[in-house]
C-alpha angles and dihedrals in degrees: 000000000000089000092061098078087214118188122195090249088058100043085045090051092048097038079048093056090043089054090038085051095049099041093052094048083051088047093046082046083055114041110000106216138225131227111270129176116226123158088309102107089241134030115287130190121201097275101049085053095049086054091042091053088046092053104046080043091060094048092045087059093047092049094048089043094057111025098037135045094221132128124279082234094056081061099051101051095046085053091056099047087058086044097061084039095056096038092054097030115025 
């Protein structure tokens, strides 16, 4: 793996979707949800929102990669702040 280039904020954010993955397909095994609206223009299950959150969260690390000269950490944890957001509230 020497090629990867790997840094502890990007193995952190990876190791982070893998748990996130695995924890939401225990939780659907669980309890199956519903749609609900919540302030997300359309209705979401928990799954929609979850892809929704990965995705912004994408986008959040490459803006703050390369408009900012902020840390990667600074990213993450903005990100998931707006994942927990949109899982509770979209």
């Amino acid at each position: 793996m020497d090629w990867m280039a790997w840094t502890l904020p990007t193995a952190a954010f990876f190791t982070a979707i893998a748990l996130l993955l695995v924890g939401m397909t225990f939780a659907e095994l669980h309890s199956p949800c519903i749609e609900r609206r919540g302030f997300l223009p359309i209705a979401t299950t928990r799954g929609d929102r979850l892809f929704i959150g990965l995705l912004v969260s994408a986008w959040v690390h490459l803006l703050v990669i390369g408009v900012t000269d902020w840390s990667l950490w600074v990213a993450s944890l903005l990100s998931l702040l707006w994942l927990l957001i949109v899982l509770r509230w979209g």
